[in-house]
N, C-alpha and C positions, 0 to 999 in steps of 0.2 A: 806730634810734638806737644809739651805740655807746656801752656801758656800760662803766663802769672796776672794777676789785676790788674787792667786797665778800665779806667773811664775819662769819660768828656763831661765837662758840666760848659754848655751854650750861653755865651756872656752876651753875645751879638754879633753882627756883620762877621767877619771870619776870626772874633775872639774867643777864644774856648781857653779854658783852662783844663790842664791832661794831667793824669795821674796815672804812671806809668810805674809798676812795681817799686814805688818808692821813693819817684822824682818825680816832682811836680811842675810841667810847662804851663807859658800863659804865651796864648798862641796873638800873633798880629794887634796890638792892643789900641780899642779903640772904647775910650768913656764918653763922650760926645753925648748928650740929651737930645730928646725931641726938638726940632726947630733951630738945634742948634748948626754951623757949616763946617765940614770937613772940606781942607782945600785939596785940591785934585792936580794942582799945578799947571802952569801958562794959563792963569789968569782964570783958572774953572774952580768955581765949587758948586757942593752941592747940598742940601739941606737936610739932613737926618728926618728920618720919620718914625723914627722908632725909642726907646729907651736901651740902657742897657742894661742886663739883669744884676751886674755887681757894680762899685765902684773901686778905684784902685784900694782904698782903704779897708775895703771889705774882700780884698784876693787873701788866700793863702801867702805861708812861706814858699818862695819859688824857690827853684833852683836854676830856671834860665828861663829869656824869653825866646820865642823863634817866630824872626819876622820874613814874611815871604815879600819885603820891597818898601819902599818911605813915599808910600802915599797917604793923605788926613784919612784917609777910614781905615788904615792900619795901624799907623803910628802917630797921634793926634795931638795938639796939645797940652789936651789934661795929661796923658801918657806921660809926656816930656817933660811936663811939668813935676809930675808927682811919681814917679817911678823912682827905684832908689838906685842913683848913679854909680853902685859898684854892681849893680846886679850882671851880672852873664846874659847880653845878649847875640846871638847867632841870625845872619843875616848874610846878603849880598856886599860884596866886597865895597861897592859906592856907596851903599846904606849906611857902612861900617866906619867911614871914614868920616860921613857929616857927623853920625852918634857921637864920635868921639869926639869931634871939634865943638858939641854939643855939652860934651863934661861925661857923658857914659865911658868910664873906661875901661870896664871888663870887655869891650863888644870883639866880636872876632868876624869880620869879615870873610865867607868861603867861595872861593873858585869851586864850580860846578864841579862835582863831583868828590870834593874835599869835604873832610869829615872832623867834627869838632865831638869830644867824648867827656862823659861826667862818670864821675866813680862813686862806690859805695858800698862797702862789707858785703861785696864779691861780685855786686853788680855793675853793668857798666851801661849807658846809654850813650846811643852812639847817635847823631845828626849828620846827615849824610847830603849835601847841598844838588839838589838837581834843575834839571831843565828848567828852563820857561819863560816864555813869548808875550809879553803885553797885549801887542796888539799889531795887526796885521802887516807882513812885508815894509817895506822903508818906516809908515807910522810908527814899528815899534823903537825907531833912532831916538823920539821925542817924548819917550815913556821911561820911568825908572827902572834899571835891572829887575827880573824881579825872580825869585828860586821857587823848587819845591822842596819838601824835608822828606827823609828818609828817617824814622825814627826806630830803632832797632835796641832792644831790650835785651841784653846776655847775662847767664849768670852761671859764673866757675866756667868763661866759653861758652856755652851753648847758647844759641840763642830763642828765647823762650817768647817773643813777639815782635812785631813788625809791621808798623802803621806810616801811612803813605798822607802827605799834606800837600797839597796841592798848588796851593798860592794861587796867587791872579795870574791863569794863565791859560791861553786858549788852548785846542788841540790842536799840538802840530806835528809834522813829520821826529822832529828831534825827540819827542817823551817815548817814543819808540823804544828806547834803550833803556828807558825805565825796568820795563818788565825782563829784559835781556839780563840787567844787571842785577836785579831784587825779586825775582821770583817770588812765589808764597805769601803773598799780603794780607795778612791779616782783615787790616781795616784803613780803610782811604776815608779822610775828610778833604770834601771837595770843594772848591770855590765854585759859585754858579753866577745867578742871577741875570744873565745876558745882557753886561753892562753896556748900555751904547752911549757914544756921543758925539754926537752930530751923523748921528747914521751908524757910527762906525763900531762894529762889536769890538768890544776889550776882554770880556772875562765872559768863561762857555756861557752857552745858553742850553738848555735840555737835550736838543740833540746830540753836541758837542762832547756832556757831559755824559750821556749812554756811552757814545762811544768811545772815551775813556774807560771807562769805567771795563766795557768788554776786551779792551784793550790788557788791561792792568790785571782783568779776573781780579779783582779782592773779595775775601768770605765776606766782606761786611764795608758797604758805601752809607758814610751819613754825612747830607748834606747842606753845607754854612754858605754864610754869604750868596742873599737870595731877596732882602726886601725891606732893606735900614735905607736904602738909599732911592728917589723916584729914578736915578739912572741905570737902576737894576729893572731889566724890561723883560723878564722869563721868570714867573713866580714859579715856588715850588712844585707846585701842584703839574707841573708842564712834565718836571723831571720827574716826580712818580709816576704819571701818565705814561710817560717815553718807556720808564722802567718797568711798569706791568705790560705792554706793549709789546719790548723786547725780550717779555719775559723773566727776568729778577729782580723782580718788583720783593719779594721774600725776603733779598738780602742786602736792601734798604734800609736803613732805621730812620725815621725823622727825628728830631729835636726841638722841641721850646726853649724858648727864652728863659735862661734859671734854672733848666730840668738839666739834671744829670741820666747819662745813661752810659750802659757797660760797653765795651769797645771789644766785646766777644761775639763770635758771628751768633746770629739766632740757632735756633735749637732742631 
């Protein structure tokens, strides 16, 4: 199957901007500076330690945003403050409803499994809302909804690529149906960093995230949301470990901050 250009350029914690045959996402958007606090909600926050490679004023012309859930290191602030309130955001249906009570009126709320589509001189991108778990058994009651995205590229029908986003979300029995449903993945960006708090993991941690990752097969894992935050407790370096380990360490790509790279598996 003959694939058209995609790339990621890594903004920070799980913001990337994607450039997808022609339509540009700006994935989970967080501008937050060093020192400064991203609130985590019931009374948590936490302190950024990082910068971000862009600011809102320095993004491309989007054509949507795709927020995998309305926690501060997603959806922050500066975001709310400086995003432009007719933009198309795609999101959890709870996320959908505060945006909007928020002044964002483009926002479209999706039930799991529901699909929001952009058009364009033959092309179509499609967002396709999936699974996912915060955080473990009853704790995840007290967590925001939170999805993963199905982004799927067609052009005249066919569909020419297909990248898997992960959101904050552990492994669990339900992503199961992930690979049931979307076969052929391209390229998966993954949430890591083994967020804990107070003990308790929220978002994989290296093991978690292998075995998605074997789960899913995708030609090409690169992996965000990993060390803007001190509640991020599994540096990257665990999940390349894990991944030459379990042997597809090859079809990994890592990412810097600011660096662009192609969303085509290696060669």
């Amino acid at each position: 199957m003959e694939t058209e250009q995609a790339e990621v350029t890594f903004v920070g914690t799980a913001t990337t901007v994607l450039r997808i045959g022609g339509f540009t996402l700006l994935t989970d958007p967080n501008f937050l500076h060093r020192g400064q606090r991203a609130y985590l909600g019931k009374g948590l926050w936490s302190k950024r330690s990082t910068d971000p490679a862009l600011t809102v004023a320095q993004l491309p012309t989007l054509d949507a945003v795709v927020l995998s859930h309305l926690h501060g290191d997603h959806f922050d602030r500066v975001a709310r403050r400086e995003l432009d309130r007719e933009l198309p955001i795609v999101t959890t249906p709870a996320a959908g409803r505060k945006l909007r009570r928020w002044g964002f009126r483009s926002t479209e709320g999706l039930p799991t499994w529901q699909s929001h589509e952009l058009r364009r001189e033959g092309r179509t991108l499609r967002l396709t809302a999936l699974p996912g778990q915060h955080g473990p058994g009853v704790l995840d009651r007290f967590l925001p909804d939170v999805m993963g995205t199905m982004v799927d590229l067609e052009h005249d029908g066919v569909r020419r690529f297909r990248l898997y986003v992960t959101g904050d979300t552990l492994h669990r029995p339900q992503l199961a149906e992930v690979p049931q449903r979307f076969p052929d993945v391209d390229a998966m960006l993954i949430h890591l960093g083994g967020t804990r708090i107070a003990g308790i993991l929220l978002t994989m941690d290296a093991r978690q995230g292998a075995d998605l990752v074997e789960l899913v097969r995708p030609k090409l894992t690169v992996p965000i949301h990993y060390d803007d935050y001190p509640v991020f407790r599994s540096p990257l370096r665990h999940f390349v470990d894990e991944a030459r380990r379990r042997g597809f360490v090859r079809a990994v790509r890592t990412i810097a901050r600011g660096e662009t790279v192609p969303l085509t598996p290696p060669a």
